[in-house]
N, C-alpha and C positions, 0 to 999 in steps of 0.2 A: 226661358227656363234654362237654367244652368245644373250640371249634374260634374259633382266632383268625381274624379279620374280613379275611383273605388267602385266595388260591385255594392250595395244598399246594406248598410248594417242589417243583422238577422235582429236586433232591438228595435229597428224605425216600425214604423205603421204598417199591419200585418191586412191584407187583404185575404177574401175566402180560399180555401183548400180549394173550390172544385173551380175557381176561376179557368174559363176554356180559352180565353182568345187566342194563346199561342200555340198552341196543341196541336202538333202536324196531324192531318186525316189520315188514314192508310185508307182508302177506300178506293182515289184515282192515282195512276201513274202517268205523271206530269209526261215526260219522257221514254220513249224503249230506245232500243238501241242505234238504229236509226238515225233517228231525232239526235242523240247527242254525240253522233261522228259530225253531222251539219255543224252542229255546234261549236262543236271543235275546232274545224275546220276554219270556221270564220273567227273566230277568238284568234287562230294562228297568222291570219290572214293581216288583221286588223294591228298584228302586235310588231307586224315586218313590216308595216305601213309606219310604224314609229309614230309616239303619242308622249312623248316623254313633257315637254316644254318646261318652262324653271317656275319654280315656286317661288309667288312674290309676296311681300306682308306691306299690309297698306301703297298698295300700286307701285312697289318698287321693288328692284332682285332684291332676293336676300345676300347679307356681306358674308365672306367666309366662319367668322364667327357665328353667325345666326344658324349656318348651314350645320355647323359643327355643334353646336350645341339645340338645338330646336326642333320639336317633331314638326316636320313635313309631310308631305305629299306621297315623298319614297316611302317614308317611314309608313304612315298609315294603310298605304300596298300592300308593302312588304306581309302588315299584322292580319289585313284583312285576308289575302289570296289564296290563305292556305286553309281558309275555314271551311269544313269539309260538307258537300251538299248533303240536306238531309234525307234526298232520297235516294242519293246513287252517292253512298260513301265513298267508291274505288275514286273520284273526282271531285275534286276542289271548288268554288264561289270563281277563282282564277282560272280553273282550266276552263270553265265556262260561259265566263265573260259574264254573269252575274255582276259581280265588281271589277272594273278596270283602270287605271292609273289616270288618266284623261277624265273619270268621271269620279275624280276627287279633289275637294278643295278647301284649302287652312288658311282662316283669316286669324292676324291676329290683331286685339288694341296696339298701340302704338310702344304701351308701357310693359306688354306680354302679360297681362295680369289676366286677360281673358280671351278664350279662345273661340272660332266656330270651325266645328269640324265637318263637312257639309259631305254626304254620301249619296251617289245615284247609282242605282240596283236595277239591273235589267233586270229583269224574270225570264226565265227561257221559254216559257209559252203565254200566251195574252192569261190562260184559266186558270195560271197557277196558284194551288192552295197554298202553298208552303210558305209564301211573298213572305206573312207578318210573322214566320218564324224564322227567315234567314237574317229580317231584319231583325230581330231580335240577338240572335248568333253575333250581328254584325254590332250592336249596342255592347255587347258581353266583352266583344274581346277588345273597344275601344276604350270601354270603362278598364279595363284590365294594364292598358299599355299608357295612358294614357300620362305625360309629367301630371306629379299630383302640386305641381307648383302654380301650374295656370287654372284659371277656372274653365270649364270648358263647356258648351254647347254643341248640343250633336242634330242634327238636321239630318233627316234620309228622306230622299227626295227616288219617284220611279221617273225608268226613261218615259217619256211621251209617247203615250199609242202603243207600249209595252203589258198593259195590262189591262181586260175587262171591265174592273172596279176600280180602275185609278186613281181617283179622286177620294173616295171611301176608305182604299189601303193606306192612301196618303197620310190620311190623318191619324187611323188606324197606327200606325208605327209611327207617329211623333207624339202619341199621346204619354205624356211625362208618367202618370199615373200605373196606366197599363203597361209599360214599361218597368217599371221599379216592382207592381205586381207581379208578372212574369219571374224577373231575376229573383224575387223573394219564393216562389212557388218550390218548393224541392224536387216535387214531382219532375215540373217541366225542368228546374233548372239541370238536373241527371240528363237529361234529353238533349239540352242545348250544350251542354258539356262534352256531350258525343261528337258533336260536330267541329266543338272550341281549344279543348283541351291542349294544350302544347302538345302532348306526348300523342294524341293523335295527328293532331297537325303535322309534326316532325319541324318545327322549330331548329 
């Protein structure tokens, strides 16, 4: 399933107003404060350990053109890191270790005409509710950046042994449907905007 590098026209297929799947709970907090100095900590840890390695398109480096002209690996860091957690605003997907540079990866066909863009999302505690809305956050601002010249494919994929219902969320946030429902929702998309928005961000 392929999804062009635009947010879902407000004309395509309109799913229900009271659609919940994405809808963060306020009922538990994932983390107190505690919890995300650890966090931290090891995100800091991990990033002075250096994780960079080179972005290669069909098993070979890319040439300095490809580099210069191509979203990569940096690139989609860079879009991702600043997306802001939905339950502790004051911190980032990045400061977190949610999403890390090492657990991204850009294939491309041979001809560039299509893309996969493959995402793996820690959760900061195995119970976290929030999972299929960061991923969602994380669909938002990939649809948002993405060249509209290639066709692209988005994959999010969780670390192993990182969450409860694994297997369940998994599918849960690659479900094409549910997804394009979500970004069409107004409700929730104001929601996911909070966490996406450049001007929150600080781009």
């Amino acid at each position: 399933m392929f999804f062009s590098a635009a947010v879902p026209s407000p004309n395509s297929q309109k799913f229900p107003p009271e659609f919940p799947f994405f809808f963060p709970q306020r009922h538990m907090t994932a983390l107190d404060r505690e919890g995300i100095a650890d966090v931290l900590g090891r995100v800091q840890k991990e990033g002075a350990e250096g994780n960079e390695g080179k972005t290669t398109i069909d098993g070979r480096p890319l040439t300095e053109k490809e580099t210069a002209t191509q979203f990569v690996t940096e690139d989609a860091f860079e879009v991702l890191k600043v997306i802001r957690d939905p339950e502790h605003k004051d911190y980032t997907l990045g400061d977190l270790g949610v999403v890390r540079r090492k657990d991204i990866a850009i294939d491309y066909t041979s001809s560039f005409r299509y893309g996969t863009v493959t995402v793996t999302i820690t959760p900061t505690v195995p119970h976290c509710h929030l999972t299929p809305h960061i991923a969602l956050c994380v669909h938002e601002r990939l649809l948002r950046y993405l060249p509209p010249e290639t066709r692209w494919k988005l994959v999010l994929k969780l670390t192993p042994n990182s969450h409860n219902d694994l297997e369940a969320v998994t599918k849960q946030i690659n479900d094409k449907e549910r997804v394009i429902a979500g970004l069409e929702n107004k409700d929730l998309l104001k929601e996911i905007l909070k966490c996406t928005d450049d001007e929150i961000c600080c781009l």
